[in-house]
C-alpha positions in Angstrom: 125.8 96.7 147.8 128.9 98.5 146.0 129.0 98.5 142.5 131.1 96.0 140.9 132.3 94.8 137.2 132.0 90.9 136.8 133.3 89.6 133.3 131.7 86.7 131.9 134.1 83.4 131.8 132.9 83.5 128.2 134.9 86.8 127.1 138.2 88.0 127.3 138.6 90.8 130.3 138.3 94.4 129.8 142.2 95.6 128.6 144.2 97.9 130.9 143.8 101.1 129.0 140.1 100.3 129.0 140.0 99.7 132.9 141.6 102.8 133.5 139.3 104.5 131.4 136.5 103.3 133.4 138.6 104.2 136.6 138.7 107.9 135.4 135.3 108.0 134.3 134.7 106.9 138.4 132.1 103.9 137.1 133.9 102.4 140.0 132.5 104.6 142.6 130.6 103.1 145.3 126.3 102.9 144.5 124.0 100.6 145.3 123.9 99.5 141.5 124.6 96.2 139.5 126.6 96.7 136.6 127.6 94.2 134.5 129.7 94.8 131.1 130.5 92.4 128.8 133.6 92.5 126.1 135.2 90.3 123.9 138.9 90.9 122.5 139.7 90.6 119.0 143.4 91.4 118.3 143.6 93.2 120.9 140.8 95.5 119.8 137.2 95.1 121.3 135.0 93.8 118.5 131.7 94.1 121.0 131.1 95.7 124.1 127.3 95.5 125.7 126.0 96.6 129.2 123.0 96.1 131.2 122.9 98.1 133.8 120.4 97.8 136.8 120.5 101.4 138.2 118.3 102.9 141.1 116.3 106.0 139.7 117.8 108.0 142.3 121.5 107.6 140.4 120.3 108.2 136.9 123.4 110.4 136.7 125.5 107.4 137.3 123.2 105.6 135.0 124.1 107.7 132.3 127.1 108.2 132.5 128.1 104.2 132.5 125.4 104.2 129.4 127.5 106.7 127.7 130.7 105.6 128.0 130.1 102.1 126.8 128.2 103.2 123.9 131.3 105.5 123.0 133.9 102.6 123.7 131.4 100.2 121.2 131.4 103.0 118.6 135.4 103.1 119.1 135.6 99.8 118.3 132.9 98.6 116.1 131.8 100.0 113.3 127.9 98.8 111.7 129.1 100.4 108.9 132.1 98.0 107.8 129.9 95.9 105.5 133.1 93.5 104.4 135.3 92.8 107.2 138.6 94.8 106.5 140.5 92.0 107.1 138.3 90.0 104.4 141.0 89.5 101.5 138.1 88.4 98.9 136.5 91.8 99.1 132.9 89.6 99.0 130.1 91.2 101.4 128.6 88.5 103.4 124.9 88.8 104.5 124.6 88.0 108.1 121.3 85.9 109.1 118.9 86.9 111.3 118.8 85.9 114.7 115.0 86.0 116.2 113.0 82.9 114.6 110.3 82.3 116.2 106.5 82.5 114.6 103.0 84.0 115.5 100.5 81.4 115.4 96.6 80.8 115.1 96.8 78.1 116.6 95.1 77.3 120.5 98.0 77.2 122.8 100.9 79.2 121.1 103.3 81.1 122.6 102.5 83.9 120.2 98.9 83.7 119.8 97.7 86.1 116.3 96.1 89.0 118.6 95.0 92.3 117.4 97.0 95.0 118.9 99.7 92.6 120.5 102.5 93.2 117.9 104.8 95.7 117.0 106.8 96.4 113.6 109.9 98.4 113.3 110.5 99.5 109.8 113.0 101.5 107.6 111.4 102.9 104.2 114.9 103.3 103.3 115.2 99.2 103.9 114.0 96.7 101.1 113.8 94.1 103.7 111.6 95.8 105.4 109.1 97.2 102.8 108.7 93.6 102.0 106.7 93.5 105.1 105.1 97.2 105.2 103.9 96.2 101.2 102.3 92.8 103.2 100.8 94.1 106.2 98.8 96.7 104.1 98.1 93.6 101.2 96.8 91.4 104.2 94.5 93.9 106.3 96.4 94.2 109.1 96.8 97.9 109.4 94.3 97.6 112.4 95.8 94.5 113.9 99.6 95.4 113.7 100.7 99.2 114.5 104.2 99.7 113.0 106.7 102.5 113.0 109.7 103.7 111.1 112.9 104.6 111.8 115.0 107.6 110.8 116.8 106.5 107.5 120.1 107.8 109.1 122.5 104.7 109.7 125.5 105.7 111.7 127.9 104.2 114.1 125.0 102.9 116.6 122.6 101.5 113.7 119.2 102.8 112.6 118.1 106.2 115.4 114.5 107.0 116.0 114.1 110.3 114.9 113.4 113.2 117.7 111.6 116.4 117.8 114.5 117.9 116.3 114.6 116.4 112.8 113.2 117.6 109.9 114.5 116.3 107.4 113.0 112.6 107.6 109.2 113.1 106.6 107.4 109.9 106.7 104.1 108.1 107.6 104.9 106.7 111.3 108.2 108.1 111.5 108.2 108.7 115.0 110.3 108.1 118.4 110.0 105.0 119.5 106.0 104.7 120.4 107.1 101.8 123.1 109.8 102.7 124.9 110.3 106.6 125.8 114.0 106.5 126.5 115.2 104.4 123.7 116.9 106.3 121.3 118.2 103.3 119.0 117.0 99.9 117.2 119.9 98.5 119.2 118.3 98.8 122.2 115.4 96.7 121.9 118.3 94.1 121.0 119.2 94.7 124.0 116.3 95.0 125.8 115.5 91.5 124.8 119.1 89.7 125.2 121.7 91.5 126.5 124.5 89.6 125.4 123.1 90.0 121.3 125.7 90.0 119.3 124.9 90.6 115.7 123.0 93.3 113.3 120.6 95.3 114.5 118.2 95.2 111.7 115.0 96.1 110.5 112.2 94.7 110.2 111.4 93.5 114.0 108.4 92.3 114.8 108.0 92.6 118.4 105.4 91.3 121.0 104.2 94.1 123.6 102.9 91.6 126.1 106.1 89.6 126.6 108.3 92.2 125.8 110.8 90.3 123.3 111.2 90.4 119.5 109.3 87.3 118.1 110.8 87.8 114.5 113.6 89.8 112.6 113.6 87.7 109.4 111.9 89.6 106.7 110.8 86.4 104.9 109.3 84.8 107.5 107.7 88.2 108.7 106.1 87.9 105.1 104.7 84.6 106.1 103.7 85.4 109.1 101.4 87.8 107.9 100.1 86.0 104.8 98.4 83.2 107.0 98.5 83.8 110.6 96.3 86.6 111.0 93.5 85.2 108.7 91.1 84.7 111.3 90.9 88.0 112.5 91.3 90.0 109.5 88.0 91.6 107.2 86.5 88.6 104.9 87.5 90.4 102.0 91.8 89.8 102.5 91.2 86.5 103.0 91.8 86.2 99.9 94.9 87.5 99.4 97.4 84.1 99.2 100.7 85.7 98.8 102.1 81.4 98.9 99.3 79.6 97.0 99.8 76.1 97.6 99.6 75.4 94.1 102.5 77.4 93.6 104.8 77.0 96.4 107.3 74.8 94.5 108.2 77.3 91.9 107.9 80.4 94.7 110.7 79.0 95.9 112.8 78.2 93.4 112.2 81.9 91.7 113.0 83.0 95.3 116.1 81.5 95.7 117.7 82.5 92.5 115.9 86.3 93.1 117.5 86.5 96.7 121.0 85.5 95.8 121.8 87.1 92.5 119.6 90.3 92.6 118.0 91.0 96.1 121.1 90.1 97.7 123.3 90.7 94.0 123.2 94.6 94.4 124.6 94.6 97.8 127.3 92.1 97.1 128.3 94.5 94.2 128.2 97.7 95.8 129.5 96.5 99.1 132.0 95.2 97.3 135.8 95.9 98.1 137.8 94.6 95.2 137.9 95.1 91.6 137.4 91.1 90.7 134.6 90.2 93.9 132.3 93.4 92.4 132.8 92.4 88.4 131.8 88.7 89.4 128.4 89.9 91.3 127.7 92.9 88.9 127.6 90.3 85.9 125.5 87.6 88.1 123.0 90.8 89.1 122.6 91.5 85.3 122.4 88.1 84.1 119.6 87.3 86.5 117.9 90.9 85.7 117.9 89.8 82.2 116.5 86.5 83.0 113.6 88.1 85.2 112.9 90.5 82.4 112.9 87.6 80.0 110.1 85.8 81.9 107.6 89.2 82.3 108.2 89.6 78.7 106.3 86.4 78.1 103.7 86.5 80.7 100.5 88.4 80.1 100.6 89.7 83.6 100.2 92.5 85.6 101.9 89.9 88.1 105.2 87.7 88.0 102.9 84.6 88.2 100.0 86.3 85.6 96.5 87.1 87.2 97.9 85.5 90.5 99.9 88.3 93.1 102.5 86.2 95.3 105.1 87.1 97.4 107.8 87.0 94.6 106.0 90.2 93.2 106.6 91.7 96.8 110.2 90.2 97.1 111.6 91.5 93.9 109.9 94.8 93.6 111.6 96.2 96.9 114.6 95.6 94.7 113.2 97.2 91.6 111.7 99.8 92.3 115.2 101.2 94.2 117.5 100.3 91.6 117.6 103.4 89.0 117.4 106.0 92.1 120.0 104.2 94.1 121.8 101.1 93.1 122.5 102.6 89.7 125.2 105.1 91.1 125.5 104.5 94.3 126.2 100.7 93.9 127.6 100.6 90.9 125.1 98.7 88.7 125.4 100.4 85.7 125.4 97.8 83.1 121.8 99.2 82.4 119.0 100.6 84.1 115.6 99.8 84.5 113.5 102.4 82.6 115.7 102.5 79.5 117.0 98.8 79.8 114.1 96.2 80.9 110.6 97.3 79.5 108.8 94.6 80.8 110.3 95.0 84.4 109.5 98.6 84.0 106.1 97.6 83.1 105.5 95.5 86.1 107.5 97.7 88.6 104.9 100.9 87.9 101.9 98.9 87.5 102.7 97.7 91.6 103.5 101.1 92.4 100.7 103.0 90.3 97.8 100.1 90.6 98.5 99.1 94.1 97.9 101.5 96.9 99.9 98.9 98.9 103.4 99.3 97.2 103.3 103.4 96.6 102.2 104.1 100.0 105.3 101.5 101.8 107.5 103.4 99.3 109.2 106.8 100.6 112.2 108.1 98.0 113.5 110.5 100.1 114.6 108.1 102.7 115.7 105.1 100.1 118.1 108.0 98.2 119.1 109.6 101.5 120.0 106.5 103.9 121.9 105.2 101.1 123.8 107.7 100.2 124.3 109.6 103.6 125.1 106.6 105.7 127.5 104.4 103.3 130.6 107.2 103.9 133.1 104.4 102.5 131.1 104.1 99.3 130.1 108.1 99.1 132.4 110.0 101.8 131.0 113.6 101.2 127.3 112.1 101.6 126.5 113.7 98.2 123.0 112.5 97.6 122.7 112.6 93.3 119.4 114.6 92.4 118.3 112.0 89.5 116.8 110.4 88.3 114.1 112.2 87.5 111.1 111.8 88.4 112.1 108.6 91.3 109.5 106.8 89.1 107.5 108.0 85.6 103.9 107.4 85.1 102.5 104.3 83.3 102.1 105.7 80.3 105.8 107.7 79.6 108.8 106.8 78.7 112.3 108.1 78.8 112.9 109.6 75.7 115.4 106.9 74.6 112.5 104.7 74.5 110.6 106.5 73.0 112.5 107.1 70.0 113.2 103.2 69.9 109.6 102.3 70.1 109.2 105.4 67.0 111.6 103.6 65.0 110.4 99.9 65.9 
């Protein structure tokens, strides 16, 4: 069969100047392929383009080339990177959701049945989303049930890259190629893998099933309960234990969640990503009001925990925030109101206790690619990719203080 282009009655046709480009390119040469591209128009600019391409291994050439030329186009024309839409007047970043929903279940009968060495987690260290889940998986017991590996921090035009043997600047536990499939070279191509007509982020975290080969979940908050329950059965006796959503206090989990996600999870993005003067005052203030409420509340618990003797997931949720905020959001973002060692002592209190006490949190944390990623892939925030070299240390020991504190607790 000649190779042929079929455009879905769903999407606009390929333009002329794109057509030709494909004609000089000689996609249109005849193989015994199937090639099937997929674009949508956008004033008169292609917003998406996506292929899945059925190639005989004898034409890998061809293959390739197609491969190439529509991941060039979809870099032409779409760009990860634009966090607020340009055409976005408010200036307001707006968090898309994720898109893979579906849940791992102990239950007889489920379509994804908790089995030890089934599942799959892509990570970023350089992600809060995804620490949330790292911090879990190592709470939980699942480092035996669950392998995981992590990306290289580097964001460009494509989304997250696994690293290859030629980086060396990207030291991590697990950071590795991709252990499941040999010629990926990008998150985005699982996406793909899975549905080739996706058509939002490629984020991290994925949780994704080896035996039927499709992501099961990209939602870090349901990845969180996933693993908090799920996987009980099978785990050592002695995580069992560890509720992360108690029953008893599920009611106000939720409600500190909510406020936690919009205003300071969420709240730091919204201000840094932020492309006008009045949309990044309004979230910077709302980021700092809800700091000082959260620092209000741990100033009159007797702790180590948000919820006193009792760890939950809001300790998780919030510290991924945290614990990035001085070495990153600070500058980079702009949330300089006040930071977190010399600003909020009970937050700092709480954040190093996690990181210091907790093998869980220190180990999921990785400062060179949280400072790096952030600074080295936001070019429209930081153009020269400058990364800054404080603060210093990332994080201080439990028992210093900056010496601003110091002096303020000597004169208290």
């Amino acid at each position: 069969m000649n190779s042929f282009v079929h455009f879905s009655n769903t999407h606009m046709n390929l333009s002329a100047g794109v057509f030709n480009l494909l004609k000089q390119q000689k996609v249109f040469s005849p193989f015994s392929s199937l090639l099937f591209v997929q674009a949508r128009s956008a004033s008169s600019q292609f917003s998406r383009i996506s292929a899945y391409l059925a190639v005989p291994a004898k034409q890998q050439s061809q293959k390739s080339l197609i491969r190439s030329f529509v991941t060039t186009m979809a870099a032409k024309e779409t760009k990860i990177t634009d966090w607020v839409v340009p055409s976005d007047k408010s200036g307001e970043f707006k968090r898309q959701q994720s898109a893979f929903r579906n849940w791992i279940s102990k239950k007889e009968g489920a379509e994804f049945p908790a089995e030890k060495g089934r599942y799959h987690l892509y990570v970023s260290y350089a992600c809060p989303w995804a620490t949330r889940v790292l911090i879990a998986r190592k709470l939980k017991g699942l480092e035996d049930i669950i392998s995981f590996s992590a990306v290289h921090w580097h964001m460009g035009p494509q989304g997250w890259r696994f690293v290859t043997s030629e980086d060396t600047d990207a030291e991590g536990n697990n950071v590795i190629p991709d252990p499941l499939h040999e010629d990926f070279t990008h998150i985005r191509q699982v996406y793909f893998q899975v549905n080739p007509d996706y058509q939002g982020r490629f984020t991290v975290p994925v949780l994704y099933d080896k035996v039927q080969k499709t992501i099961v979940n990209n939602e870090s908050s349901e990845i969180l309960r996933i693993f908090g329950t799920e996987f009980n059965d099978i785990i050592d006796e002695k995580y069992r234990s560890a509720d992360l959503y108690p029953e008893a206090l599920r009611k106000e989990i939720d409600e500190v969640n909510e406020w936690q996600y919009d205003l300071i999870n969420n709240g730091v993005y919204k201000s840094g990503f932020a492309t006008t003067q009045a949309a990044y005052e309004r979230n910077v203030i709302a980021l700092f009001e809800a700091l000082d409420k959260a620092e209000a509340h741990l100033a009159s618990t007797e702790g180590p925990y948000w919820f006193g003797k009792q760890i939950t997931e809001v300790d998780v949720r919030l510290w991924v925030t945290i614990i990035r905020f001085d070495p990153v959001y600070v500058q980079h973002f702009k949330c300089n109101i006040r930071d977190i060692r010399s600003g909020y002592p009970a937050l700092h209190k709480w954040m190093r206790y996690l990181y210091w006490q907790l093998p869980a949190f220190k180990d999921s944390t990785n400062f060179l690619h949280i400072k790096a990623h952030y600074t080295k892939s936001h070019t429209q925030i930081n153009p020269h990719s400058i990364t800054p070299v404080g603060p210093l240390p990332d994080i201080l020991p439990l028992d210093e203080e900056v010496p601003a504190v110091k002096f303020a607790v000597g004169k208290a």
